[in-house]
N, C-alpha and C positions, 0 to 999 in steps of 0.2 A: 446614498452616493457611495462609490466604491473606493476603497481602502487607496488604491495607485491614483485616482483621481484628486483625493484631497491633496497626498502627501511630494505628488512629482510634476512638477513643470516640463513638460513637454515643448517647448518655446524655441530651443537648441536644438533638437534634436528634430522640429520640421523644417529648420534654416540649414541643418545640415541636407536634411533629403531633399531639399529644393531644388539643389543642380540635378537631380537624377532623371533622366528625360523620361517623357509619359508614353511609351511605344501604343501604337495601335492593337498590332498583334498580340503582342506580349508586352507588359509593363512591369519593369523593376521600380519604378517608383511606386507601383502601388502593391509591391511585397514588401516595402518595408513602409509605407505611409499603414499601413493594418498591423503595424507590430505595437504601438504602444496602445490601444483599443483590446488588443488580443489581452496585452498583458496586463489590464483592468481585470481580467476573471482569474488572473492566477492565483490569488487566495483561494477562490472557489476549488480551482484544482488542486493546489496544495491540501487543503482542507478533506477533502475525500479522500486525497493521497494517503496522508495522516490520520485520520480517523480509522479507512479499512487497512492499514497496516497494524495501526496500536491492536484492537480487538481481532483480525485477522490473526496475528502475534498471539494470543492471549488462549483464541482456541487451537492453536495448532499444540500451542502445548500442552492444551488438554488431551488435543487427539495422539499427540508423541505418548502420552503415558497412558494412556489405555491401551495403545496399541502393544507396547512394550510389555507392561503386566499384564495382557491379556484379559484384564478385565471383563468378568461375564457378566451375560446379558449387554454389556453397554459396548463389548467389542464389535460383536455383528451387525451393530447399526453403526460404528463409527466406521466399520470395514466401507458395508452399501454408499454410506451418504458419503463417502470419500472419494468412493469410487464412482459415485454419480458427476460430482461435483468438477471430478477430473475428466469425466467423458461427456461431457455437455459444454457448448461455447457458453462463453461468461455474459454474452449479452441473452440468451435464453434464462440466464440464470436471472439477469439484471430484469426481465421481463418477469420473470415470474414472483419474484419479489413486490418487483411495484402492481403487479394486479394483485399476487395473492396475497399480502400483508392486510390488506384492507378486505377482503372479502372474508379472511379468519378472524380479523375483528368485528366485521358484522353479524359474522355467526354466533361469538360471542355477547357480541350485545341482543342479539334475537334469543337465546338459548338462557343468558343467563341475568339478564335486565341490568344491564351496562348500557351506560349515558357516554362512552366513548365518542368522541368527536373526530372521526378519519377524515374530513376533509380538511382539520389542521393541523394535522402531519404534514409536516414537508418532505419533499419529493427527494431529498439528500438522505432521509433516514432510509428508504430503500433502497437506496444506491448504496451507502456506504453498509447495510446489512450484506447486500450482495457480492461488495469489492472484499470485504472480512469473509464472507466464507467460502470464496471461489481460491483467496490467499491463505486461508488455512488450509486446505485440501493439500497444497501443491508445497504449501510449509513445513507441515509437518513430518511429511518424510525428511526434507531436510534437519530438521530438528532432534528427530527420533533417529537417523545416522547419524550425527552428532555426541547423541549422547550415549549410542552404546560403541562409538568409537574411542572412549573416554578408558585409558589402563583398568582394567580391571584389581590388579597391582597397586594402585596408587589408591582406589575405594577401600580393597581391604585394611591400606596399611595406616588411612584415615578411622577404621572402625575400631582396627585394634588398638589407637591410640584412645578411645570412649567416645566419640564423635557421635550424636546425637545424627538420624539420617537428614534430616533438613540442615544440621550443619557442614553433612556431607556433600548434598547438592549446592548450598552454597558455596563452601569453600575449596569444591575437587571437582565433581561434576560439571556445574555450569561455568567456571571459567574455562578450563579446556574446553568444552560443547562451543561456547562462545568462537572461540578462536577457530576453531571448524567450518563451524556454520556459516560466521559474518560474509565470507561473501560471494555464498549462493545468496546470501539473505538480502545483499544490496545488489545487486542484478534481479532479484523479485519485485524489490521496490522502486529499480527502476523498470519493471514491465510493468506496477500496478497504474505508476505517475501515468505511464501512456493510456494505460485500460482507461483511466477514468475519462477520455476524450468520447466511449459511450455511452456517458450519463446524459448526453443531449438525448438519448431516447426515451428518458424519463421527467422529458423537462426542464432537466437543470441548463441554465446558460453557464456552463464553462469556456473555456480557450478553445475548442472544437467547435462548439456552437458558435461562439461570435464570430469566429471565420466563416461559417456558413452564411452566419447573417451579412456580415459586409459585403460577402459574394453574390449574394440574396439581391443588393442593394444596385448592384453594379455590371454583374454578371463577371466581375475578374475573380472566377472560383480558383482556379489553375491557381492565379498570383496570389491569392489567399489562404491557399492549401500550403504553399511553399513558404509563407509566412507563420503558420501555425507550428509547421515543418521544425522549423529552425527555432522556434522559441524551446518545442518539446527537446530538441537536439540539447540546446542549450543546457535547460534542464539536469537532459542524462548524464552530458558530461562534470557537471556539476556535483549531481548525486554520487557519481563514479569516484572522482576524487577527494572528495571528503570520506568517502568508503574506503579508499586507502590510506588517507588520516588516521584511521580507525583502525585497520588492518594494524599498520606499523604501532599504533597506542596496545595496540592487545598483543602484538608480541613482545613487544618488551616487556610488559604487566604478565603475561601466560604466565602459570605455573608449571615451569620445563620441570622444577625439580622439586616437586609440591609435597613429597614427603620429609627435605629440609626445612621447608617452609613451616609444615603443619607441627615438627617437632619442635617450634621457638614455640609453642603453647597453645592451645584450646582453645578459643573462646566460649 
Protein backbone atom coordinates (compact mmCIF):
# COMPACT_ATOMS: atom_id res chain seq x y z
CA UNK A 1 0.00 0.00 0.00
CA UNK A 2 1.39 3.41 -0.82
CA UNK A 3 3.22 5.66 1.34
CA UNK A 4 0.14 8.88 0.92
CA UNK A 5 -2.35 6.24 1.44
CA UNK A 6 -1.51 5.09 4.87
CA UNK A 7 -0.48 8.40 6.16
CA UNK A 8 -3.30 11.19 4.72
CA UNK A 9 -7.04 11.37 4.91
CA UNK A 10 -8.42 12.55 2.02
CA UNK A 11 -12.20 12.84 3.80
CA UNK A 12 -11.69 16.98 3.58
CA UNK A 13 -10.61 17.36 0.82
CA UNK A 14 -13.50 15.32 -1.26
CA UNK A 15 -16.16 17.52 0.96
CA UNK A 16 -14.31 20.32 -0.19
CA UNK A 17 -14.45 19.24 -4.12
CA UNK A 18 -17.90 18.25 -3.84
CA UNK A 19 -19.50 21.57 -4.74
CA UNK A 20 -17.39 21.60 -7.88
CA UNK A 21 -19.90 20.86 -10.75
CA UNK A 22 -19.33 17.53 -13.13
CA UNK A 23 -19.37 19.46 -16.71
CA UNK A 24 -20.14 17.08 -19.56
CA UNK A 25 -17.61 18.71 -21.96
CA UNK A 26 -15.09 19.55 -19.75
CA UNK A 27 -14.94 18.66 -15.97
CA UNK A 28 -13.18 20.68 -13.15
CA UNK A 29 -14.31 18.42 -10.65
CA UNK A 30 -12.72 15.69 -12.07
CA UNK A 31 -9.14 17.67 -12.50
CA UNK A 32 -9.00 17.94 -9.03
CA UNK A 33 -11.14 14.58 -7.92
CA UNK A 34 -7.47 12.80 -9.83
CA UNK A 35 -5.07 14.99 -7.62
CA UNK A 36 -4.92 13.00 -4.59
CA UNK A 37 -4.66 9.37 -6.64
CA UNK A 38 -1.89 11.24 -8.59
CA UNK A 39 -0.22 12.28 -5.65
CA UNK A 40 -0.16 8.33 -4.16
CA UNK A 41 2.88 7.94 -6.80
CA UNK A 42 4.73 10.97 -5.71
CA UNK A 43 7.44 9.04 -3.75
CA UNK A 44 7.78 6.97 -6.74
CA UNK A 45 8.73 10.22 -8.54
CA UNK A 46 10.49 11.78 -6.07
CA UNK A 47 12.47 8.64 -5.62
CA UNK A 48 13.82 8.50 -9.33
CA UNK A 49 14.10 12.28 -8.96
CA UNK A 50 16.60 11.71 -6.28
CA UNK A 51 18.20 8.71 -7.05
CA UNK A 52 19.16 9.95 -10.95
CA UNK A 53 20.33 13.34 -9.52
CA UNK A 54 22.52 11.79 -6.40
CA UNK A 55 24.76 9.50 -8.97
CA UNK A 56 23.81 11.74 -12.07
CA UNK A 57 25.73 14.38 -9.46
CA UNK A 58 28.43 11.90 -8.73
CA UNK A 59 29.53 11.25 -12.54
CA UNK A 60 29.35 14.56 -13.66
CA UNK A 61 32.03 15.10 -11.51
CA UNK A 62 33.82 12.66 -12.71
CA UNK A 63 33.31 13.78 -16.29
CA UNK A 64 34.20 17.76 -15.02
CA UNK A 65 37.68 16.38 -14.09
CA UNK A 66 38.75 14.30 -16.90
CA UNK A 67 37.62 16.81 -19.00
CA UNK A 68 39.51 19.47 -17.23
CA UNK A 69 42.94 17.42 -16.74
CA UNK A 70 42.42 15.95 -20.02
CA UNK A 71 42.90 12.79 -18.96
CA UNK A 72 44.19 10.29 -21.60
CA UNK A 73 42.73 7.56 -22.91
CA UNK A 74 39.72 8.22 -20.67
CA UNK A 75 39.18 11.85 -22.25
CA UNK A 76 37.98 10.56 -25.80
CA UNK A 77 35.46 8.36 -24.58
CA UNK A 78 34.16 10.81 -21.92
CA UNK A 79 34.29 13.60 -25.04
CA UNK A 80 31.88 10.58 -27.46
CA UNK A 81 29.55 9.34 -24.60
CA UNK A 82 28.89 12.99 -23.57
CA UNK A 83 28.41 13.95 -26.62
CA UNK A 84 26.08 11.12 -27.42
CA UNK A 85 24.27 11.51 -24.36
CA UNK A 86 23.49 15.18 -25.22
CA UNK A 87 22.46 14.48 -28.93
CA UNK A 88 20.00 11.69 -28.27
CA UNK A 89 16.26 12.33 -26.61
CA UNK A 90 16.53 10.93 -23.04
CA UNK A 91 13.56 8.70 -23.67
CA UNK A 92 15.80 6.69 -26.52
CA UNK A 93 18.34 6.71 -23.95
CA UNK A 94 15.62 5.57 -21.21
CA UNK A 95 14.87 2.62 -23.94
CA UNK A 96 18.02 1.64 -24.42
CA UNK A 97 18.79 1.06 -20.98
CA UNK A 98 15.80 -0.97 -20.24
CA UNK A 99 16.34 -3.45 -23.17
CA UNK A 100 20.09 -3.26 -23.19
CA UNK A 101 20.90 -3.74 -19.32
CA UNK A 102 19.38 -7.06 -19.39
CA UNK A 103 20.60 -8.36 -22.72
CA UNK A 104 24.52 -7.39 -21.51
CA UNK A 105 23.77 -9.30 -18.45
CA UNK A 106 22.63 -12.32 -20.49
CA UNK A 107 25.65 -12.27 -22.34
CA UNK A 108 27.34 -12.20 -19.34
CA UNK A 109 25.78 -14.99 -17.83
CA UNK A 110 25.96 -17.04 -21.34
CA UNK A 111 29.92 -16.02 -21.77
CA UNK A 112 30.92 -16.26 -18.32
CA UNK A 113 28.33 -18.96 -16.18
CA UNK A 114 26.64 -16.20 -14.07
CA UNK A 115 23.30 -17.34 -12.22
CA UNK A 116 22.22 -13.70 -12.55
CA UNK A 117 18.55 -13.39 -12.26
CA UNK A 118 17.31 -10.08 -14.75
CA UNK A 119 13.77 -10.80 -14.40
CA UNK A 120 14.37 -9.49 -10.64
CA UNK A 121 15.67 -6.25 -11.40
CA UNK A 122 13.28 -3.82 -11.10
CA UNK A 123 12.31 -1.65 -13.92
CA UNK A 124 13.31 1.77 -11.59
CA UNK A 125 17.05 0.46 -11.84
CA UNK A 126 17.04 1.31 -15.56
CA UNK A 127 15.23 4.20 -15.37
CA UNK A 128 17.12 5.85 -12.71
CA UNK A 129 20.77 4.47 -14.62
CA UNK A 130 19.32 6.37 -17.48
CA UNK A 131 17.92 9.68 -15.59
CA UNK A 132 21.88 9.58 -13.89
CA UNK A 133 23.58 9.62 -17.06
CA UNK A 134 21.51 11.77 -19.53
CA UNK A 135 21.89 14.34 -16.00
CA UNK A 136 25.49 13.83 -15.96
CA UNK A 137 26.20 14.82 -19.64
CA UNK A 138 24.33 18.13 -19.30
CA UNK A 139 25.97 18.57 -15.56
CA UNK A 140 29.03 18.44 -16.03
CA UNK A 141 29.65 21.15 -18.21
CA UNK A 142 28.10 22.93 -15.65
CA UNK A 143 30.31 21.73 -13.13
CA UNK A 144 33.58 21.90 -14.95
CA UNK A 145 32.47 25.94 -15.63
CA UNK A 146 32.34 26.22 -12.18
CA UNK A 147 35.32 25.14 -11.21
CA UNK A 148 37.76 26.72 -13.54
CA UNK A 149 35.73 29.91 -12.90
CA UNK A 150 37.10 29.60 -9.37
CA UNK A 151 40.34 32.66 -8.90
CA UNK A 152 42.98 31.18 -9.88
CA UNK A 153 44.51 33.87 -7.21
CA UNK A 154 42.92 32.43 -4.40
CA UNK A 155 44.32 28.39 -5.47
CA UNK A 156 47.71 29.73 -5.60
CA UNK A 157 47.52 31.72 -2.37
CA UNK A 158 45.86 28.36 -0.66
CA UNK A 159 48.99 26.33 -1.88
CA UNK A 160 51.39 28.69 -0.84
CA UNK A 161 50.09 28.62 2.52
CA UNK A 162 51.06 24.23 2.43
CA UNK A 163 47.54 23.10 1.57
CA UNK A 164 47.46 19.76 0.73
CA UNK A 165 45.44 19.58 -3.06
CA UNK A 166 42.30 17.86 -1.64
CA UNK A 167 42.34 20.38 0.96
CA UNK A 168 42.43 22.81 -1.64
CA UNK A 169 39.31 21.41 -3.32
CA UNK A 170 37.75 21.32 -0.21
CA UNK A 171 38.36 24.41 1.14
CA UNK A 172 38.83 27.04 -2.07
CA UNK A 173 37.62 25.25 -4.97
CA UNK A 174 34.27 23.58 -4.31
CA UNK A 175 32.89 26.17 -2.16
CA UNK A 176 33.13 29.02 -4.72
CA UNK A 177 32.29 26.15 -7.58
CA UNK A 178 29.34 25.57 -5.34
CA UNK A 179 27.92 29.04 -5.38
CA UNK A 180 28.33 29.11 -9.31
CA UNK A 181 26.96 26.25 -10.10
CA UNK A 182 23.80 25.89 -7.56
CA UNK A 183 21.41 27.28 -9.72
CA UNK A 184 22.00 25.82 -13.09
CA UNK A 185 22.11 22.80 -10.77
CA UNK A 186 18.35 23.49 -9.35
CA UNK A 187 16.70 24.29 -12.72
CA UNK A 188 18.40 20.76 -13.85
CA UNK A 189 16.73 19.18 -11.15
CA UNK A 190 13.88 20.66 -11.83
CA UNK A 191 13.88 19.43 -15.54
CA UNK A 192 14.91 15.93 -14.14
CA UNK A 193 11.55 15.96 -11.44
CA UNK A 194 9.52 16.47 -14.97
CA UNK A 195 11.84 13.86 -17.05
CA UNK A 196 10.92 11.24 -14.78
CA UNK A 197 7.01 11.42 -16.12
CA UNK A 198 8.77 8.92 -18.95
CA UNK A 199 9.45 6.25 -16.93
CA UNK A 200 5.89 5.02 -17.67
CA UNK A 201 7.59 3.63 -20.82
CA UNK A 202 9.53 1.44 -18.78
CA UNK A 203 6.73 0.33 -16.70
CA UNK A 204 7.04 2.17 -13.80
CA UNK A 205 3.59 3.63 -12.49
CA UNK A 206 4.43 7.19 -11.47
CA UNK A 207 2.30 10.50 -11.37
CA UNK A 208 2.35 10.37 -15.30
CA UNK A 209 1.29 7.01 -15.50
CA UNK A 210 -1.72 7.23 -13.01
CA UNK A 211 -3.10 10.13 -14.89
CA UNK A 212 -3.17 7.91 -17.92
CA UNK A 213 -4.62 5.31 -16.14
CA UNK A 214 -7.59 7.28 -14.49
CA UNK A 215 -8.05 8.81 -18.04
CA UNK A 216 -7.85 5.20 -19.17
CA UNK A 217 -10.82 4.60 -16.79
CA UNK A 218 -13.04 7.44 -17.87
CA UNK A 219 -11.86 8.80 -20.94
CA UNK A 220 -11.38 12.52 -18.99
CA UNK A 221 -7.66 12.53 -20.35
CA UNK A 222 -7.65 16.43 -21.02
CA UNK A 223 -8.92 16.74 -17.12
CA UNK A 224 -6.27 14.39 -16.14
CA UNK A 225 -3.47 15.73 -18.03
CA UNK A 226 -4.35 19.14 -16.35
CA UNK A 227 -4.27 17.56 -12.97
CA UNK A 228 -0.89 15.93 -13.38
CA UNK A 229 -0.13 19.39 -14.85
CA UNK A 230 -0.47 21.29 -11.81
CA UNK A 231 0.86 18.76 -9.21
CA UNK A 232 4.34 18.76 -11.44
CA UNK A 233 3.75 22.85 -11.35
CA UNK A 234 3.51 22.45 -7.94
CA UNK A 235 6.50 20.51 -7.51
CA UNK A 236 8.82 23.08 -9.62
CA UNK A 237 7.80 25.83 -7.64
CA UNK A 238 8.70 24.25 -4.73
CA UNK A 239 12.04 22.93 -5.74
CA UNK A 240 12.67 26.61 -7.10
CA UNK A 241 12.30 28.14 -3.85
CA UNK A 242 14.08 26.13 -1.51
CA UNK A 243 16.91 26.55 -4.37
CA UNK A 244 16.85 30.12 -3.35
CA UNK A 245 17.06 29.11 0.32
CA UNK A 246 20.09 27.72 -0.74
CA UNK A 247 21.35 30.25 -3.05
CA UNK A 248 20.96 33.11 -0.10
CA UNK A 249 22.60 30.15 2.59
CA UNK A 250 25.77 29.93 0.17
CA UNK A 251 26.27 33.43 -0.08
CA UNK A 252 26.56 34.38 2.90
CA UNK A 253 28.73 31.05 3.81
CA UNK A 254 30.91 31.89 -0.07
CA UNK A 255 34.26 32.51 0.62
CA UNK A 256 34.23 36.30 -0.92
CA UNK A 257 37.50 36.74 0.92
CA UNK A 258 38.91 32.98 1.20
CA UNK A 259 42.44 34.04 1.63
CA UNK A 260 41.58 35.79 5.13
CA UNK A 261 39.85 32.88 5.78
CA UNK A 262 42.40 30.32 4.91
CA UNK A 263 45.16 32.42 6.98
CA UNK A 264 43.13 31.90 10.54
CA UNK A 265 44.93 28.32 9.88
CA UNK A 266 45.21 24.94 8.04
CA UNK A 267 43.64 22.29 8.75
Amino acid sequence: MNFLTLTTDWTWYDKLIAHIPKGRLFSWHAVFDAIPSILQHLPTTLGLTVAGAFFGLILALLFAIVKINRVKILYPIQALFVSFLRGTPILVQLMLTYYGIPLFLKYLNQTYGFNWNINAIPASIFAITAFALNEAAYTSETIRAAIQSVNTGEIEAARSLGMTSAQVYRRVIIPNAAVVATPTLINTLIGLTKGTSLAFNAGIVEMFAQAQILGGADYRYFERYISVALVYWAISIIIENVGRLIEKRMEINSPENITDEIAGGVR
